[in-house]
C-alpha positions in Angstrom: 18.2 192.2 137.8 20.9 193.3 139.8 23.1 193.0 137.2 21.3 195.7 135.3 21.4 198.2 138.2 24.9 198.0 138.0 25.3 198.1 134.4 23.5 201.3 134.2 25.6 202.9 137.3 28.4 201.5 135.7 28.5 203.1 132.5 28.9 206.9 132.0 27.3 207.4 128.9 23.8 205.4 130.1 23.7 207.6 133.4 24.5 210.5 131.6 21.1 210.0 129.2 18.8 209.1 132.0 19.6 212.7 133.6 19.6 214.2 130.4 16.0 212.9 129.8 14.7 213.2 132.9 14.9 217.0 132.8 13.5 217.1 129.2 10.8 214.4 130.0 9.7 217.7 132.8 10.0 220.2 130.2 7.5 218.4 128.2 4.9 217.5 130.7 5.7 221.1 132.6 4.5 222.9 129.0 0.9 222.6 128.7 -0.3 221.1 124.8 3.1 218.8 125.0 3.2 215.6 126.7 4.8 212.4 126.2 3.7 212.0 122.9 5.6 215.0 121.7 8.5 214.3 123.4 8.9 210.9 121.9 8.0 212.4 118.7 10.7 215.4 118.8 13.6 213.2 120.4 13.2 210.6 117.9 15.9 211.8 115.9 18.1 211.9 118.7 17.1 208.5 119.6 18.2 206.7 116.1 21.9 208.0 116.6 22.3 205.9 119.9 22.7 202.0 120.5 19.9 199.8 121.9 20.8 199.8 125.2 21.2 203.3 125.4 18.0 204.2 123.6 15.8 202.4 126.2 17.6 204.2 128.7 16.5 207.8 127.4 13.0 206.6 126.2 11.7 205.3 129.2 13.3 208.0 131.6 12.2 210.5 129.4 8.4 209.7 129.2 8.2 208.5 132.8 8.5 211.5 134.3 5.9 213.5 131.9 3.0 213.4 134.1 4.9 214.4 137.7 6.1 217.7 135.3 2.6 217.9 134.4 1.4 218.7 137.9 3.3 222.2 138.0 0.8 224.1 135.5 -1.9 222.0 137.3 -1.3 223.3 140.7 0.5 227.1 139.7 -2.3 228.3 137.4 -4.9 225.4 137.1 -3.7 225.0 133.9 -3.0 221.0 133.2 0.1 220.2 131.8 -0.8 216.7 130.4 -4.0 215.3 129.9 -3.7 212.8 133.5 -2.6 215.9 135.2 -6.4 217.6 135.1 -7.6 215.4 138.1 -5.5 217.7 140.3 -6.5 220.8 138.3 -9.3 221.7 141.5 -7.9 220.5 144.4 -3.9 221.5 143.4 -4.6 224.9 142.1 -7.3 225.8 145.1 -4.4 224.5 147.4 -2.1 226.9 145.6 -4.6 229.9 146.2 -4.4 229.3 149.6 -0.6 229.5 149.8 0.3 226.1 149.7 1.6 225.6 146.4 4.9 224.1 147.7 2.9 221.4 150.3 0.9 220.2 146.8 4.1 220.3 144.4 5.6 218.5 147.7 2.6 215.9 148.1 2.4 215.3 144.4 6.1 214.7 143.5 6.4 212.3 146.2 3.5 210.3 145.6 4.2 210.5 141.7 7.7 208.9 142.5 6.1 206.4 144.9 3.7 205.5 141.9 6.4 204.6 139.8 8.5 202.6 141.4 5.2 200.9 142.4 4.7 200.6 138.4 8.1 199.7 137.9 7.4 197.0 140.9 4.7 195.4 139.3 6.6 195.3 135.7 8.7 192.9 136.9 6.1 190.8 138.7 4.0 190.4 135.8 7.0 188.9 133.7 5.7 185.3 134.2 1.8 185.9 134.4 1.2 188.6 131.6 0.0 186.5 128.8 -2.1 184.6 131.5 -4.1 187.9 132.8 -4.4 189.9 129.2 -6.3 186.7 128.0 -8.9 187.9 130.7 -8.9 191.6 130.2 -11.0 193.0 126.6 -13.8 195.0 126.0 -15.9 194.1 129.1 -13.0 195.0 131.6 -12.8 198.1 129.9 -16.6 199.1 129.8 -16.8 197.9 134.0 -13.8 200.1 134.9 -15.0 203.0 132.6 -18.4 202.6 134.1 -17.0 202.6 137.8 -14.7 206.0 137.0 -18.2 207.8 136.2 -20.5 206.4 138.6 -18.2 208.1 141.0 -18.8 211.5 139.6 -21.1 211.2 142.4 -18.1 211.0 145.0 -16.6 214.2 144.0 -19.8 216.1 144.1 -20.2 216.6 148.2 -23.2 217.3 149.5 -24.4 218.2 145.6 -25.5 214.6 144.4 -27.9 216.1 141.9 -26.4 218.5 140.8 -23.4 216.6 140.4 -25.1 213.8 138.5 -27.2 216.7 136.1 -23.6 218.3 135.0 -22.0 214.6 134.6 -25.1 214.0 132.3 -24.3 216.7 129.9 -20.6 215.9 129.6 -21.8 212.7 128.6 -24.1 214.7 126.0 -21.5 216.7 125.2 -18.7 213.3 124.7 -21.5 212.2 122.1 -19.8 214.8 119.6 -18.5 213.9 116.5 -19.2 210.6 114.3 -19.4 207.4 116.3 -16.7 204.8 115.7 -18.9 202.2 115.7 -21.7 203.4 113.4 -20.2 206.1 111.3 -23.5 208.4 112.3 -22.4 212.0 112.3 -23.3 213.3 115.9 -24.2 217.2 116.8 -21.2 218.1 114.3 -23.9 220.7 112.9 -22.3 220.2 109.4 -18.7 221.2 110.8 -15.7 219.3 109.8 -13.7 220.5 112.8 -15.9 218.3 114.9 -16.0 215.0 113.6 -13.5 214.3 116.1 -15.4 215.5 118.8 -14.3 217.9 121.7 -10.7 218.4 122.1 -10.4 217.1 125.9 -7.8 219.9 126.5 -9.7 222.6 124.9 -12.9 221.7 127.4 -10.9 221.2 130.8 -8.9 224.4 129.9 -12.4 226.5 129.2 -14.5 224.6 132.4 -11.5 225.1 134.9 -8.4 227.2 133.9 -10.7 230.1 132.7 -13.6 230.8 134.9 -10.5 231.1 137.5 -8.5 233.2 136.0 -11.9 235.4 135.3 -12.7 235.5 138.9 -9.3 235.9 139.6 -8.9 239.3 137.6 -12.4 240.5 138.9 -11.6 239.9 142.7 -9.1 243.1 142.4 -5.3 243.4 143.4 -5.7 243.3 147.1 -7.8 240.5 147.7 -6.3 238.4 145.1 -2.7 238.6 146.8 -4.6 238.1 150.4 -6.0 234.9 149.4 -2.7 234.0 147.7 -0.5 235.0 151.0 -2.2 232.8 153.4 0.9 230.2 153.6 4.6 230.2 154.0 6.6 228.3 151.6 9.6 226.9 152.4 10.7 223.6 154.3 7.3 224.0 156.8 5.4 223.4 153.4 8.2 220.5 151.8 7.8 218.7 155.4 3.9 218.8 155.2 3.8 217.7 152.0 5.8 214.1 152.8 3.7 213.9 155.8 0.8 214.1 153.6 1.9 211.1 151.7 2.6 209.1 154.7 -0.5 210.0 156.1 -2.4 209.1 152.7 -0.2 205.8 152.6 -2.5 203.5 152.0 -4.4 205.7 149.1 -1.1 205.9 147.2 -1.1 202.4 147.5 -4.4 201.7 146.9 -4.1 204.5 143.7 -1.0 202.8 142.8 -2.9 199.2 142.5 -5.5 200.9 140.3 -3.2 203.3 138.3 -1.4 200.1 137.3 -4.1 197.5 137.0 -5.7 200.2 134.2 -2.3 201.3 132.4 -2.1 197.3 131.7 -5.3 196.8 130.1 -4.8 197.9 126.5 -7.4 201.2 125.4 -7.1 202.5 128.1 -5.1 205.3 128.9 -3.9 207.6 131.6 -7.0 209.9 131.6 -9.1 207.1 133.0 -6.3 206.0 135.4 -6.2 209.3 136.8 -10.2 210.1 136.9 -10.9 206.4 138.7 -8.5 207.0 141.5 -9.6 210.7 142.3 -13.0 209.3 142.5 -11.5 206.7 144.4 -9.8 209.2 146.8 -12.9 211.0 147.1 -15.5 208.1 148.2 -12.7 207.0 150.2 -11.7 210.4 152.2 -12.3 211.4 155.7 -13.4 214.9 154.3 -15.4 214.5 151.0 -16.6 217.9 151.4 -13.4 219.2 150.5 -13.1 217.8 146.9 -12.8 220.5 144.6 -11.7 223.3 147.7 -8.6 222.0 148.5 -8.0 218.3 149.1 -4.2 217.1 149.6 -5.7 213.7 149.1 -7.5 214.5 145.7 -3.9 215.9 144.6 -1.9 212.5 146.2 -4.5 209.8 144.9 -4.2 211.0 141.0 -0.5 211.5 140.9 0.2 208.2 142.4 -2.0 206.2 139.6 -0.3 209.1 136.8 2.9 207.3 137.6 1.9 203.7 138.3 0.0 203.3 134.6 3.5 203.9 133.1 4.6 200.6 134.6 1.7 198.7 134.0 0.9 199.8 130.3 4.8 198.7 129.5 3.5 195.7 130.1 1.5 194.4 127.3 3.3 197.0 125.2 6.3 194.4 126.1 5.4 191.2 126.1 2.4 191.0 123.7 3.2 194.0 121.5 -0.3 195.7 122.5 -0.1 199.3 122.9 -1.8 199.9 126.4 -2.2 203.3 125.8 -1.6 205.8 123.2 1.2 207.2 124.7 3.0 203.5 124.6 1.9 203.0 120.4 4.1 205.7 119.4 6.4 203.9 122.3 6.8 201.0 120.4 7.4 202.2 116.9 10.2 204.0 118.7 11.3 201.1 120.4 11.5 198.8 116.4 14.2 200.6 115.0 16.5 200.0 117.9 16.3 196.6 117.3 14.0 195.9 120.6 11.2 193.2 118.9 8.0 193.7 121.5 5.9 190.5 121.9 5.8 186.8 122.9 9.4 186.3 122.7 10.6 189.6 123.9 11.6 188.1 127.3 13.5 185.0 126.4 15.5 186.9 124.0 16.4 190.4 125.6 15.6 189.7 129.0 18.6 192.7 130.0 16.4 195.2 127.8 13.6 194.2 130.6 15.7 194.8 133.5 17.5 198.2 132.4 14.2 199.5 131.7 12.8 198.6 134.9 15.6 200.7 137.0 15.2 203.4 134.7 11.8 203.8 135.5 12.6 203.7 139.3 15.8 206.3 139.2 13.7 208.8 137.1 10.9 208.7 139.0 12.8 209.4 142.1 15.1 212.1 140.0 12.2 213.8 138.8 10.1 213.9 142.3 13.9 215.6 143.9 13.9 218.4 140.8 10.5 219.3 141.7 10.3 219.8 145.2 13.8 221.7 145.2 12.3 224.5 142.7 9.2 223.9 144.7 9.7 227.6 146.2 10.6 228.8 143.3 7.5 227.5 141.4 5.9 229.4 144.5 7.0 233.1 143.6 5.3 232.4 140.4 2.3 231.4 141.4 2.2 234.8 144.3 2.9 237.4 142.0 0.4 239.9 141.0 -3.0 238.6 139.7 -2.9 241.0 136.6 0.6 239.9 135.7 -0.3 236.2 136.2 -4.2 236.5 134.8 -3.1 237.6 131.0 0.2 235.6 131.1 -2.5 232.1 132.2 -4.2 232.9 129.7 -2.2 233.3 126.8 -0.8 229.7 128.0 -4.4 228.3 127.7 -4.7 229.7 124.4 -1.4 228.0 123.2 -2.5 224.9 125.0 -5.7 224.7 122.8 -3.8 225.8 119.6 -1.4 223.0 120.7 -3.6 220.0 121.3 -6.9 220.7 118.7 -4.4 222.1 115.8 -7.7 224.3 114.1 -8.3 228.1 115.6 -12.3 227.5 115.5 -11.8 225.6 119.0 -11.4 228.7 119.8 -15.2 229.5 119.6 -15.8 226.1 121.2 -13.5 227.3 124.4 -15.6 230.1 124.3 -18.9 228.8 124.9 -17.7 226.2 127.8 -15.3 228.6 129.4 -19.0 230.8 129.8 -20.3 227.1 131.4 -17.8 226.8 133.3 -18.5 230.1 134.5 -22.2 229.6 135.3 -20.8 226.5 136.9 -18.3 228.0 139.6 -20.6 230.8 140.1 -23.5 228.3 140.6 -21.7 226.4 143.0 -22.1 223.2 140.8 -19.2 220.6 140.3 -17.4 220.8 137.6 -15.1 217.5 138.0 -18.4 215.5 137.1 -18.6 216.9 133.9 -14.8 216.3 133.2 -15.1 212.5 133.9 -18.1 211.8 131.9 -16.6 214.1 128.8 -13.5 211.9 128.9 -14.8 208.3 130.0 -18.1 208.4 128.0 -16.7 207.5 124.6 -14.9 204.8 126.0 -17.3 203.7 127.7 -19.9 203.4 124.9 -16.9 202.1 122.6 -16.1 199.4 125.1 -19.7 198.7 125.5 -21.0 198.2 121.9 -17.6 196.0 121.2 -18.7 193.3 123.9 -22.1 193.1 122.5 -20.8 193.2 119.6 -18.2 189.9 120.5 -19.7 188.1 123.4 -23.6 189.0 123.3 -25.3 189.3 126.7 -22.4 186.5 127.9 -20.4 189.3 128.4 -21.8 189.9 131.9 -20.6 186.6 133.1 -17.0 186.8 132.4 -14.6 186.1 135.4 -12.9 189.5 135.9 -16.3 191.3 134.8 -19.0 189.3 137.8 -16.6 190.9 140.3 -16.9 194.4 138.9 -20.3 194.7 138.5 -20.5 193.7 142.3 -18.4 196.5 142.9 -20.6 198.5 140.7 -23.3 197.2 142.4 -22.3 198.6 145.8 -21.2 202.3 144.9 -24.7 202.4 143.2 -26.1 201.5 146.4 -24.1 204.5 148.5 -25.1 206.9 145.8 -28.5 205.8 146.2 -28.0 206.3 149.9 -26.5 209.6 149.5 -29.5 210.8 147.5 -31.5 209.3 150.4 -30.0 211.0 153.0 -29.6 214.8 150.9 -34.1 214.4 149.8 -34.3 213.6 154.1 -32.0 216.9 154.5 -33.8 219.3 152.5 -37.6 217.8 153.4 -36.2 218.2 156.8 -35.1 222.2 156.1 -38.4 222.6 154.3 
């Protein structure tokens, strides 16, 4: 292990590619539509001129640091970089209208970085155990964990239980789009071929958060606009209160690292779910629930931690089985082949050094990408306090290259229409939003997950090892959401 660290410090031309791809990896993530998949994809060619050793190095560093570049458009505009990065999209960009964009880059970096070396961490522990624990993690797992990342749609709704369940509901409605997997039954497509594949995920994030912003943004006026943005100083103040953020949300990175990893390393799912669990997490768990949604440091530190973590834990089974654990780590792999790297049973005992470099790799870029953000943190700043009708248009055109990006068909368009006017009603309302952005993304995993273990196991499924301890867990939020209900009915009986 050792050996590695110093085979990478030792050689020019390996440290050389890791900070070469670490400011790329940024780029990637920093430029909404992107991502890691693109990246991959577009350095590919890049990839097959270089050795085996080499190519790992750039690979890895590359699309580890995706998701902490993804935070910048999250936070600066409320525009998500990468599809992870919309669980900060409310708290990070609210923070960032209060004048405290650099305390959230800050807070984020550093608990992206601690997330990955935690991911990196648990890569290496799992070398011994990982065809032990996949043989206990399918379809069930999948459904419980899904099922536990929507139930608390309730956490990030406040005081608004109802009205948090009613718009979590309709993104389930709404996630029904398309023709099912399972059953080949075309869905609310209306007879358009555009949506057999359902909603584009970034197209309805963009339209229920980036726009109704930016709309209430413009309409506020010049003066107000830059008040609400002036309210903080950047600077070191802001760098210093972000780390202290971290350490006094230590145990939710940790406990956001746990979770970010233990769901990058079962296969199907992917870093959407990660990131949606733990801000859920963060939000049941916070000393301030209320605060979701207005400006939470936690619901910024919580995400970005598990963003980081999954990377680790999805390399995995990608490793040592050859099982994809998300869809960022397929197109992973078929990079990996042609540089002679054979994922699977025997990877281990016959390139354990391919293990080892890739392992450091992760760490160093992690911690290299966290140490580029926070010094432009200030920078990033300016942007995000100039003039609200130099920064309105200029958000938008992003969001509209972001959904030209990602769906690839100019009739989403129309569909970003039409939510951006529910997101609208939403923020105007005073309803949550982030309830409707879990169940649109976890739905069809969750019914996908769902029909499979019928499908396989019956109504056995429900006894499994790993799945008896989950629906216990299950079992208790349900019962503080019921008590929540409970307690808001007493409330407005009470008022009445």
């Amino acid at each position: 292990m050792l050996g590695a660290l110093a085979e990478l410090f030792g050689s020019p031309t390996l440290l050389g590619l890791l900070l070469l791809a670490v400011p790329i990896g940024l780029f990637f993530g920093v430029v909404p539509g992107l991502g890691g998949k693109i990246a991959i994809i577009a350095m590919l060619p890049l990839v097959f001129a270089m050795d085996q050793m080499a190519g790992c190095v750039f690979l890895i560093s590359l699309h580890a640091v995706v998701h902490t570049g993804g935070a910048v458009p999250s936070i600066l505009f409320g525009v998500p970089g990468t599809g992870p990065s919309t669980a900060i999209v409310a708290d990070g960009h609210a923070l960032a209208r209060k004048g405290q964009a650099v305390r959230a880059l800050t807070a984020s970096s550093v608990a992206s970085a601690l997330g990955g070396v935690f991911g990196a961490l648990v890569l290496a522990l799992l070398v011994p155990f990982s065809r032990e624990i996949v043989t206990y993690l399918s379809y069930p797992e999948i459904f419980f964990l899904t099922l536990f990342g929507i139930l608390m749609a309730a956490g990030l709704s406040g005081d608004s239980v109802l009205r948090g369940l009613a718009t979590g509901v309709l993104g389930l409605l709404i996630a029904t789009m398309g023709i099912s997997h399972n059953t080949g039954d075309h869905r609310f497509t209306f007879g358009a071929m555009f949506l057999w594949d359902g909603i584009d995920l970034i197209t309805a994030i963009l339209a229920i958060y980036a726009v109704p912003e930016m709309i209430t943004l413009g309409a506020r006026g010049r003066g107000s606009a830059t008040g609400d943005l002036r309210m903080g100083r950047p600077g070191l103040g802001q760098v210093a209160q972000g780390v202290r953020d971290v350490i006094v949300f230590r145990w939710l990175t940790f406990r956001t690292s746990v979770l970010g990893a233990v769901t990058g390393f079962i296969p199907g799912l992917g870093g959407d779910v990660a990131a949606w669990v733990c801000y859920g997490h963060a939000a049941q768990t916070s000393p301030k629930p209320e605060e979701f949604g207005r400006g939470a440091i936690d619901g910024v530190i919580g995400p970005e931690a598990a963003n980081n973590s999954k990377e680790g834990g999805s390399l995995a089974p990608t490793l040592f089985l050859g099982l994809p654990g998300s869809s960022g780590m397929a197109i992973l792999l078929v990079a990996l082949v042609p540089l002679g790297i054979d994922p699977g049973p025997g990877f281990l005992a016959t390139q354990p050094e391919i293990l080892w470099i890739m392992v450091w790799a992760l760490v160093i870029s992690n911690c290299l990408a966290a140490a580029i953000v926070v010094a432009f943190a200030p920078a990033f700043d300016r942007v995000s306090r100039l003039d609200p009708h130099v920064i309105v248009p200029f958000v938008f055109l992003l969001a509209l290259f972001s959904i030209y990006l990602s769906a690839n068909d100019w009739r989403f368009f129309g569909i970003a229409a039409g939510l951006s006017v529910l997101g609208l009603l939403f923020k105007r309302l005073d309803w949550p939003r982030a309830p409707f952005v879990v169940a649109l993304i976890l739905g069809p995993a969750a019914e996908d997950a769902l029909v499979k273990s019928l499908a396989i196991w019956g109504p056995d499924f429900f006894l499994r090892p790993v799945s008896l301890p989950l629906m216990v867990i299950l079992a208790f939020i349900g019962f503080r959401v019921s008590a929540r209900l409970r307690r808001v009915a007493a409330a407005s009986e009470a008022s009445e």
